[in-house]
C-alpha positions in Angstrom: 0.0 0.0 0.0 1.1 3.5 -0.7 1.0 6.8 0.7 1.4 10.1 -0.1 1.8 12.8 2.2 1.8 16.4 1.4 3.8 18.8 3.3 2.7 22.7 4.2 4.1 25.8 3.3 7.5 26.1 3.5 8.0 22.5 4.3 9.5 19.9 2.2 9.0 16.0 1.9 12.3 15.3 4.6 9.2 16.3 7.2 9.6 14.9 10.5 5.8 14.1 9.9 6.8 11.6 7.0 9.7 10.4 8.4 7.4 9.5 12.1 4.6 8.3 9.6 7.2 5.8 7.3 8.9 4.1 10.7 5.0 4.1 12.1 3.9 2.5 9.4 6.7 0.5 7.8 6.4 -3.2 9.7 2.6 -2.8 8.3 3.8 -2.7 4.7 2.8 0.8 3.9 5.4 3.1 1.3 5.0 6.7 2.6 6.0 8.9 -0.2 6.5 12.5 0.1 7.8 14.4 -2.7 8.8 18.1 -2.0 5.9 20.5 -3.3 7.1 23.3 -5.9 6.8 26.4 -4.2 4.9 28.6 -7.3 1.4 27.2 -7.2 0.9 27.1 -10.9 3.5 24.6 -11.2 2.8 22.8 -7.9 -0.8 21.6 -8.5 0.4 20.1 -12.1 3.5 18.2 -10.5 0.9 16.7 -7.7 -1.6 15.2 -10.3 1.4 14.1 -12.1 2.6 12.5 -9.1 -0.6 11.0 -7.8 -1.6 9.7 -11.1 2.3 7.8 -11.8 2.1 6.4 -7.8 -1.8 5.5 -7.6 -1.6 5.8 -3.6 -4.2 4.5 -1.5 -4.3 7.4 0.4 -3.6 11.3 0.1 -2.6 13.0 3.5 -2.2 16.6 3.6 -0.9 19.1 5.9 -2.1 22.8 5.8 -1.1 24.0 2.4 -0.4 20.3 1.3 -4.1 19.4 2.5 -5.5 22.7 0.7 -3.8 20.9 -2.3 -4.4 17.1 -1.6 -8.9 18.9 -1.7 -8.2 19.4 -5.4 -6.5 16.0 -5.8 -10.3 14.6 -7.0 -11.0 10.4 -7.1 -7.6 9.7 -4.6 -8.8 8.8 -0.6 -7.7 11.9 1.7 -7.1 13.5 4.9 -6.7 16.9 5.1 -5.0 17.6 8.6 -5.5 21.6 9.5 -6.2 22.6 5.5 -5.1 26.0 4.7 -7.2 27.1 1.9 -6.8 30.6 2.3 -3.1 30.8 1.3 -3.5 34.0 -0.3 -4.6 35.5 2.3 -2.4 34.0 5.2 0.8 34.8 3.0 -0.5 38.3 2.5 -0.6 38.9 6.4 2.8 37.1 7.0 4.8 39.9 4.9 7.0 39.6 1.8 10.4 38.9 1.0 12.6 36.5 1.5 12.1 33.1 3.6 13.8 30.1 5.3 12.6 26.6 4.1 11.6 24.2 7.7 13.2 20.9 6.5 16.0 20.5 3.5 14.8 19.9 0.1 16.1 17.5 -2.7 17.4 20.5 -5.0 19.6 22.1 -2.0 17.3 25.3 -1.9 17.5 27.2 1.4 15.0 29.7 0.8 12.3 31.3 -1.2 10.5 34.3 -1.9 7.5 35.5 -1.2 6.1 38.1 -3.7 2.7 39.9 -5.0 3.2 37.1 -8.0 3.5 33.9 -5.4 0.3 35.5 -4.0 -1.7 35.7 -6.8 -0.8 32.3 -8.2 -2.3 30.7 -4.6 -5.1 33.3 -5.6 -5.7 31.5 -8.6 -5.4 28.2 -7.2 -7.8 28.3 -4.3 -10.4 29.4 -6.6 -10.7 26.1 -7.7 -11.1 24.6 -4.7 -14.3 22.6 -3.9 -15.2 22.7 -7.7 -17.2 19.8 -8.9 -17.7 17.7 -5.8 -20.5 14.7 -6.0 -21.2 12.8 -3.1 -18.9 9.8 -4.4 -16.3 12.7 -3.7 -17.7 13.8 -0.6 -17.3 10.0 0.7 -13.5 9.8 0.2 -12.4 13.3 1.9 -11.5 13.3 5.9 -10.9 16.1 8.1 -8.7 16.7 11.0 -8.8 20.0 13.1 -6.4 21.1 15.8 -8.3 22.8 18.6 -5.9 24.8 19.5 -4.8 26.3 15.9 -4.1 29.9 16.1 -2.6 30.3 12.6 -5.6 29.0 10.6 -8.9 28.0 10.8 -11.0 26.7 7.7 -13.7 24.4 10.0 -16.4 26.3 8.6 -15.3 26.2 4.8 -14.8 22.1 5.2 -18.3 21.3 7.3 -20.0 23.5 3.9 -18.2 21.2 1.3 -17.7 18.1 3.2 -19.8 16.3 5.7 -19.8 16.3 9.3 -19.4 12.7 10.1 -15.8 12.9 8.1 -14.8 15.8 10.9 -12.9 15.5 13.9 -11.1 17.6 16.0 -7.9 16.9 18.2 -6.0 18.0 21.2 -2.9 19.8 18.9 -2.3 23.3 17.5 -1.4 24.0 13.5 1.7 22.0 13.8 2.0 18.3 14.2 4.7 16.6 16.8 4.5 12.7 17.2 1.5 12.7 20.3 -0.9 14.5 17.6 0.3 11.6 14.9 -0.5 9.0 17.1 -3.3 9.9 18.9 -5.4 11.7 15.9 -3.7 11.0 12.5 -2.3 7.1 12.5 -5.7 5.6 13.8 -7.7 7.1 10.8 -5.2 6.4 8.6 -5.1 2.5 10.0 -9.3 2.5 9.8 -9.2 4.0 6.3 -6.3 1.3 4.7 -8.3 -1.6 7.1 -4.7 -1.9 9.0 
């Protein structure tokens, strides 16, 4: 069975989330994949479907911008863990200029910038965001919520797309550490492969 997981914003796939997820996993048989996300949004959203489409996993997860990206990843099982789909907007309050990547990526890149044109590319991005969603759809999409996230909160715009019994809430902020994984994340992942 394979996973992919889908880091947030300023992240990359060397996550301590994938790595904690692969050695949680691994005795089950489960390949986490986790491919670092191109930071411009016009070419990130083409490499995922690209990516999904070549790997075929059984499951999508997504972190905050990777779970506002893993909504628009239609007909793939997924769990959106504290979506951000207001990018746009968040990146608009956090300033401009130049900033540090969390984890190190594949390429070597240290940083990136954030500009009026990284902006408006999310812009364009998120508009697309709940399009064309039948209730086959509706049935494969899962949402975790950190109770105590201060940085985002799209509860609302989830329970109007998605239904309430896929929506849960856990005992974490808008980060994830290895208590949150265990207690919230790995047990709906288990349910949803039948682990």
């Amino acid at each position: 069975m394979t996973i992919i997981y889908l880091h947030g914003f300023a992240g990359s796939g060397a996550s301590g989330t994938a790595t904690s997820m692969r050695n949680a996993l691994y005795e089950q048989g489960v390949q986490v994949l986790a491919p670092d996300i191109p930071v411009a949004p016009a070419e990130a959203l083409p490499f995922l479907r690209q990516y999904t489409d070549q790997h075929q996993p059984d499951l999508i997860v997504g972190t905050s911008m990777g779970a506002m990206y893993a909504e628009q990843l239609r007909g793939y099982r997924r769990i959106l863990v504290n979506p951000s789909f207001q990018m746009a907007r968040l990146l608009t309050f956090m300033g401009m200029g130049r900033k540090p990547f969390r984890n190190p990526r594949a390429d070597g890149a240290k940083d990136f910038k954030v500009d009026k044109e990284l902006i408006a590319q999310f812009k364009e991005v998120e508009k697309h965001s709940f399009e064309g969603i039948t209730p086959e759809e509706q049935e494969l999409v899962y949402g975790l919520f950190g109770l105590h996230d201060k940085r985002v909160n799209c509860q609302p715009l989830f329970l109007k797309h998605y239904l309430r019994t896929h929506f849960d809430t856990f005992d974490g902020d808008h980060y994830l550490n290895d208590t949150v994984l265990k207690k919230a994340v790995l047990p709906l992942v288990k349910k949803l492969l039948a682990l």
